[in-house]
C-alpha positions as CSV (number, residue, x, y, z in Angstrom):
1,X,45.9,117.1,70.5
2,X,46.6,113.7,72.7
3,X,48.7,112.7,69.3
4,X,50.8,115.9,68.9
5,X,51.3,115.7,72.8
6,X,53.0,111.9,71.9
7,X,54.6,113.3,68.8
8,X,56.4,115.9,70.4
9,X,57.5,114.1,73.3
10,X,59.1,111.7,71.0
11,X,60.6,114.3,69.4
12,X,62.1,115.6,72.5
13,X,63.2,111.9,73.3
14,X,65.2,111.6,69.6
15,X,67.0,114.6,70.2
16,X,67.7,113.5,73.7
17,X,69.4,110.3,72.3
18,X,71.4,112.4,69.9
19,X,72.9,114.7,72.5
20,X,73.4,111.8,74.6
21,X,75.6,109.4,72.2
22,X,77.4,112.7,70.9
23,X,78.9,113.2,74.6
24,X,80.6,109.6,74.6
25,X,83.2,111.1,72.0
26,X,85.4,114.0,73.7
27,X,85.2,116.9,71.6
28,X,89.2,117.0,70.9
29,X,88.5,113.7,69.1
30,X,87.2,116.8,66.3
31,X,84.7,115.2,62.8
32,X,87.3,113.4,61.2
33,X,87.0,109.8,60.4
34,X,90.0,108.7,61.7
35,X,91.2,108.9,65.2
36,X,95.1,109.0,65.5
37,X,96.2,107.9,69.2
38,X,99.7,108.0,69.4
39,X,99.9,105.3,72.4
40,X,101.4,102.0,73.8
41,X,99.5,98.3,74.3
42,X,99.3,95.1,75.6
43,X,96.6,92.4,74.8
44,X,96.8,89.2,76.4
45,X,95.1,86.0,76.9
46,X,95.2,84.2,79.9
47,X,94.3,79.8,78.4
48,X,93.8,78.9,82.1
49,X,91.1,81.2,82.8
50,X,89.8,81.9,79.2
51,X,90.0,85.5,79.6
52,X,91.3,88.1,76.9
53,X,92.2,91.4,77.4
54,X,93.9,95.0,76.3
55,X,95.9,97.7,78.4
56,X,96.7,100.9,76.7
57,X,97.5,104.5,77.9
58,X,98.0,107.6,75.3
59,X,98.0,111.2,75.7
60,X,94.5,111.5,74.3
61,X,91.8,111.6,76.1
62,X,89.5,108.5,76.1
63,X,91.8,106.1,74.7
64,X,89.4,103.4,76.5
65,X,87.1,104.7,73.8
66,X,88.8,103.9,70.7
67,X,91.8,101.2,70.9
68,X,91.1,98.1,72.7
69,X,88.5,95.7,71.5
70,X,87.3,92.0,73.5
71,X,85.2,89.3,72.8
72,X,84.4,86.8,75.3
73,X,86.3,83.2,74.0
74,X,87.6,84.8,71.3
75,X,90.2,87.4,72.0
76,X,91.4,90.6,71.6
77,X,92.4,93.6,69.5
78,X,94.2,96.6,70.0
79,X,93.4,99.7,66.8
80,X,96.2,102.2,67.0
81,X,98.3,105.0,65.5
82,X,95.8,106.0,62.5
83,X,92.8,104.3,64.2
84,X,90.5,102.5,62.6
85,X,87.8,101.3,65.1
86,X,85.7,98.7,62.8
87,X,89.2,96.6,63.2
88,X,87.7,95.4,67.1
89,X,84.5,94.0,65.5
90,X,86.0,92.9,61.7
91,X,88.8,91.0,63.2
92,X,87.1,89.5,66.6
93,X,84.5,88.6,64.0
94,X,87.1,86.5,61.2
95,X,89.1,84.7,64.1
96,X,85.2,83.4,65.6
97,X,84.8,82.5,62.6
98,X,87.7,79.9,62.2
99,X,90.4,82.0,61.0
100,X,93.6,82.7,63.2
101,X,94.8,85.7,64.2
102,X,97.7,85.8,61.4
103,X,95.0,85.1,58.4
104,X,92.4,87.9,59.6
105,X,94.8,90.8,60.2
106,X,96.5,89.5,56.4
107,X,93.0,89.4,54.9
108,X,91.8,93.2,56.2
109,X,95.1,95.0,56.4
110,X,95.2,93.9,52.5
111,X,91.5,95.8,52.0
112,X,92.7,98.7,54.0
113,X,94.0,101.3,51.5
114,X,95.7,103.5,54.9
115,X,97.4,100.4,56.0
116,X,100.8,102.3,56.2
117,X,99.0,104.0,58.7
118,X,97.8,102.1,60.8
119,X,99.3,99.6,63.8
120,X,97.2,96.9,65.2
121,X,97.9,93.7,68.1
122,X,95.3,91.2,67.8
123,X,95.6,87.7,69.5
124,X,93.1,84.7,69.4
125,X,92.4,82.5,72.5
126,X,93.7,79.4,71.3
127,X,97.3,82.0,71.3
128,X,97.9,82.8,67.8
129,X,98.7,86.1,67.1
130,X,99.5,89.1,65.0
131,X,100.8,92.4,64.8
132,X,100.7,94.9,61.7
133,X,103.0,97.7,62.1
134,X,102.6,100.3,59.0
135,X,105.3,102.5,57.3
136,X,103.5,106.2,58.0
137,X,102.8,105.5,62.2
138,X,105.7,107.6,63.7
139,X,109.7,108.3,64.4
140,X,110.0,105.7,66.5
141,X,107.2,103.2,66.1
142,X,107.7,99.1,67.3
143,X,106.1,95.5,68.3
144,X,106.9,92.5,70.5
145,X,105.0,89.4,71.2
146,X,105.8,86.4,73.1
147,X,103.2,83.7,74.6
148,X,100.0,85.2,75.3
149,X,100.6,88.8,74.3
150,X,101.5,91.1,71.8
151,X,102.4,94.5,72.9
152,X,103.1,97.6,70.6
153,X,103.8,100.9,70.2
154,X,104.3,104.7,68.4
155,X,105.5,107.9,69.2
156,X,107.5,106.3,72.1
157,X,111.1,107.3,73.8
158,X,112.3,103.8,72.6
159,X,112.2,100.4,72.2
160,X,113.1,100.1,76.2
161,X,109.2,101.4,76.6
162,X,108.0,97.5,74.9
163,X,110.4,95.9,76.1
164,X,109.4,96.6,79.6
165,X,105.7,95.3,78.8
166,X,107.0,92.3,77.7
167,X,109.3,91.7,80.4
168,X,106.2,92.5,83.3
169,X,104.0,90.5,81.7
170,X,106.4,87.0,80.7
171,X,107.1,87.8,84.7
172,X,104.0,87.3,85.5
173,X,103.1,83.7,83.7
174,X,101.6,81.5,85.7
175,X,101.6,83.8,88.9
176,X,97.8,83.2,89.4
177,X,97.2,86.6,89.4
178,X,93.9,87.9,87.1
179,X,94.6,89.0,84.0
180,X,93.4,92.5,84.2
181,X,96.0,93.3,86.9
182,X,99.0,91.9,85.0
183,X,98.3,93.7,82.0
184,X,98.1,96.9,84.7
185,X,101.3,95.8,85.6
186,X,102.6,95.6,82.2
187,X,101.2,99.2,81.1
188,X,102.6,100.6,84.8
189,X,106.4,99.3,83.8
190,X,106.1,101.0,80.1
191,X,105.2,103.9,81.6
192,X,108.1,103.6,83.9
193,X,110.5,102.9,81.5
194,X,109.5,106.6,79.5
195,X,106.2,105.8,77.7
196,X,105.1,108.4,74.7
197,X,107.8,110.9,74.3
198,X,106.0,113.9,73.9
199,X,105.0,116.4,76.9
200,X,102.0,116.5,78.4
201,X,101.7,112.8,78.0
202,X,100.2,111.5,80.4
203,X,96.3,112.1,79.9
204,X,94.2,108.8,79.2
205,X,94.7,104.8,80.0
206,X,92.0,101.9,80.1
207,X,92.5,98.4,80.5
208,X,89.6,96.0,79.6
209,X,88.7,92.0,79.5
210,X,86.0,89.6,79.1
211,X,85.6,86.3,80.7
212,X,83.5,83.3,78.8
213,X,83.2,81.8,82.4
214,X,79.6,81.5,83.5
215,X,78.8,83.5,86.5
216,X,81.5,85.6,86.1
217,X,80.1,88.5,84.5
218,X,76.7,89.6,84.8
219,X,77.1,91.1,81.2
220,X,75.5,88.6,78.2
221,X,79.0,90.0,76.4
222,X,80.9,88.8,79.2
223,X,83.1,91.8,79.9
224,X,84.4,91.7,83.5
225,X,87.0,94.2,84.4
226,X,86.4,97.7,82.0
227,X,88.1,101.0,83.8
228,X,88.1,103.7,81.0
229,X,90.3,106.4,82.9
230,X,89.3,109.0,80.1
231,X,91.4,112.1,81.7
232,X,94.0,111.8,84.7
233,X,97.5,113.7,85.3
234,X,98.4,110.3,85.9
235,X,96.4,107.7,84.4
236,X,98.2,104.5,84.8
237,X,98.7,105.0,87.9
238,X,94.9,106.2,88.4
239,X,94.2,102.5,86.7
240,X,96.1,101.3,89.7
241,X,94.7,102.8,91.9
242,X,91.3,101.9,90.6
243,X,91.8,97.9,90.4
244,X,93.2,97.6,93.7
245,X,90.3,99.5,94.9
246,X,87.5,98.0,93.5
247,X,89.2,94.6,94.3
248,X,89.7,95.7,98.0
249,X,93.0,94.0,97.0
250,X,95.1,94.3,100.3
251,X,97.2,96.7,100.7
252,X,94.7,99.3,98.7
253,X,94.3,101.0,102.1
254,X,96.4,101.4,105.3
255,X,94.6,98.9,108.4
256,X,94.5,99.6,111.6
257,X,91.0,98.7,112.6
258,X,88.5,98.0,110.1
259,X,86.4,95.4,107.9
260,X,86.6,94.1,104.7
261,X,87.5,91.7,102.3
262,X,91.5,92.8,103.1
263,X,90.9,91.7,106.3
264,X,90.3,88.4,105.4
265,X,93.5,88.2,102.9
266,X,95.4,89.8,105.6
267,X,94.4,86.8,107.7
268,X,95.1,84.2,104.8
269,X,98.5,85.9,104.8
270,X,99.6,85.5,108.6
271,X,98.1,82.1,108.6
272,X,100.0,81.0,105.8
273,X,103.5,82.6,107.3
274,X,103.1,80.9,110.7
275,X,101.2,84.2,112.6
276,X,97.6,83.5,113.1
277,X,96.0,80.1,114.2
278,X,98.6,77.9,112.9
279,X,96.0,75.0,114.4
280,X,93.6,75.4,111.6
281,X,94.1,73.8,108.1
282,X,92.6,77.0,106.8
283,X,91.1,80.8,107.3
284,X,87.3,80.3,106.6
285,X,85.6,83.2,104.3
286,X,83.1,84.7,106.5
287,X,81.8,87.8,108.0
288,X,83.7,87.3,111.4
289,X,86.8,87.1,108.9
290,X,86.4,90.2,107.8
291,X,86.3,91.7,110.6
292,X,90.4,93.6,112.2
293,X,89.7,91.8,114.9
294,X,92.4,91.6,118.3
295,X,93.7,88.2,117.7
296,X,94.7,89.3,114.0
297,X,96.0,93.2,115.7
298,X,97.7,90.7,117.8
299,X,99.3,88.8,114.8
300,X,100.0,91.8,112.6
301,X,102.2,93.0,115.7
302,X,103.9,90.2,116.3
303,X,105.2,90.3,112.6
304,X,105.6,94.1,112.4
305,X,108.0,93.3,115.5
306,X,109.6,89.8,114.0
307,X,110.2,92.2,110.5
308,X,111.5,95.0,112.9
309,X,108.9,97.4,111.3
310,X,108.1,98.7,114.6
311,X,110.1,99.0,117.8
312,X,109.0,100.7,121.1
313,X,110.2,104.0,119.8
314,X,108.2,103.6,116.6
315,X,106.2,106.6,115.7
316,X,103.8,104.3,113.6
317,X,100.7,103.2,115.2
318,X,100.3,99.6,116.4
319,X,99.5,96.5,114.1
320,X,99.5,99.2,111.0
321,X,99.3,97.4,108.1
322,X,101.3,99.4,104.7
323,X,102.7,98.9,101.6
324,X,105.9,97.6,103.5
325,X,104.2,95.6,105.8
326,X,102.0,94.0,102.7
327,X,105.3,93.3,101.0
328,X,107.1,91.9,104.2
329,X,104.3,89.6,104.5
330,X,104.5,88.1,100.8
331,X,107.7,87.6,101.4
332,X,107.4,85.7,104.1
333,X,104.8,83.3,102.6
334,X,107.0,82.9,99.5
335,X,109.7,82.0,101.9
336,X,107.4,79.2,103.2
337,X,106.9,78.3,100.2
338,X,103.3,78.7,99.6
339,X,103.2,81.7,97.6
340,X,101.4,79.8,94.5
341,X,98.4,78.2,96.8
342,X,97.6,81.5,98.3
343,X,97.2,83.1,95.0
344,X,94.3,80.7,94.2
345,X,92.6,81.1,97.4
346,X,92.7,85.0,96.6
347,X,92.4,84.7,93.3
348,X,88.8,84.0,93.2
349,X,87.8,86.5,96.2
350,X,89.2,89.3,94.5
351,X,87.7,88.8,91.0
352,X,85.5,91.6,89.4
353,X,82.1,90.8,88.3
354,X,80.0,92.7,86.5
């Protein structure tokens, strides 16, 4: 009796299982073989950091699911149009191997019989790269590539839609800023610039990247940053909205008297533009930091006033920190001329780990 007890509970587990990996795949994705995700994409590399990456956005749901593939000091692929998902692991698997990104997407879009189908982006950390677009993808179907990156494309408005993810993400070179958000960036301005051309586009985006660094991810595969926004009126902007909040990145939220790791940027901000304790060589990172303190409502003020963002007849509440006033303020350190070194003092307190 004990053993049919075990049997049957095992039973119950296996099927369990099965129900449970069936519900990763939406059920539009239907039982063929072969996804088709009609989309736009961006990997990237970034050699300072190590880290790889891939942006993409579609009108499918769970594009997250399907597209973009990572490996941790090794690079990154992007499976689109006709997809065929064992691309990710075949090609991650060649370049690890020795090959560069150019001889692996030859050697399997030469065993691949629906090649004319298919479009793939792959890039290798050491910044080779390759692109296959095939013959059957769509009416308007494209790629561009340029150091660190290779971004393409099908069923888009134009070729405007790549060239703005190119032109976000060269923009961005050297900024300091982690790779994950750039390649936000460069997803955001392709969907700006008219994305897929069909209606009722805007449904799924993802963005994902791995990091070799140790410490940096608490994953053994080293993924870091992985936002899979698998259905969303808005999606890229949902990714957005998502990264800056998970990275309390400043300017996620509206301040007027809270704590957080913001607060401490927002101090690292005003100090560096001449507003708050110009006496100190720097802000320390510390739990009074983080706290909207008076001397920084003080500050905040002071430069709202200076940037004549608030005036005694200003309906906005006192030392509010915005958008605007966010903006204001990187302006100002740019002007100063210390834009670059207050980057890589933010850098590191705003990177994901997992």
């Amino acid at each position: 009796m004990f053993k049919r007890i075990v049997f049957l509970t095992l039973l119950t587990l296996v099927a369990q299982v099965a129900q449970d990996v069936a519900a990763q795949e939406p059920v539009s994705w239907g039982l063929e073989a072969d996804l088709y995700f009609s989309t736009f994409s961006i990997a990237g590399i970034d050699p300072v950091t190590g880290e790889s990456g891939v942006a993409v956005t579609t009108r499918v749901a769970c594009v997250g699911n399907g597209v973009p593939w990572v490996r941790a000091g090794v690079g990154a692929v992007a499976t689109q149009a006709s997809t065929r998902t064992e691309y990710g692991y075949e090609l991650l698997s060649l370049i690890e191997g020795g090959l560069s990104a150019d001889e692996a997407l030859s050697r399997r879009v030469a065993a691949d019989s629906l090649s004319h189908r298919r479009q793939i982006g792959v890039i290798s950390l050491d910044g080779t790269r390759a692109q296959h677009t095939g013959s059957g993808t769509s009416a308007w179907a494209g790629q561009r590539e340029g150091t660190n990156y290779v971004t393409q494309g099908n069923t888009l408005v134009g070729p405007e839609v790549l060239e703005a993810v190119a032109r976000s993400f060269q923009g961005t070179e050297g900024s300091g800023r982690h790779l994950s958000d750039r390649l936000i960036a460069a997803l955001g301005a392709g969907q700006g610039a008219g994305g897929d051309r069909r209606d009722g586009r805007l449904q799924s985006a993802a963005v994902i990247v791995a990091d070799p660094r140790l410490g940096n991810s608490r994953r053994q595969d080293g993924l870091t940053a992985h936002i899979n926004v698998c259905e969303h009126p808005t999606p890229v902007a949902e990714l957005r909205r998502i990264w800056d909040s998970i990275t309390q990145t400043l300017g996620f939220r509206e301040l007027r008297r809270f704590t957080g790791n913001d607060v401490w940027q927002l101090r690292v901000l005003l100090h560096a533009s001449g507003y708050y304790r110009p006496e100190v060589a720097e802000i320390p990172r510390d739990g009074a930091s983080q706290v909207y303190s008076e001397d920084v409502v003080e500050a905040v003020q002071a430069f709202r006033v200076a940037e004549g963002l608030w005036t005694a007849n200003s309906s906005a509440p006192r030392a509010l920190v915005d958008g605007a006033t966010v903006e204001r303020l990187w302006r100002a350190v740019e002007a100063a001329g210390k834009a670059a070194e207050v980057r890589r003092i933010i850098r590191n307190a705003t990177l994901i780990r997992r």
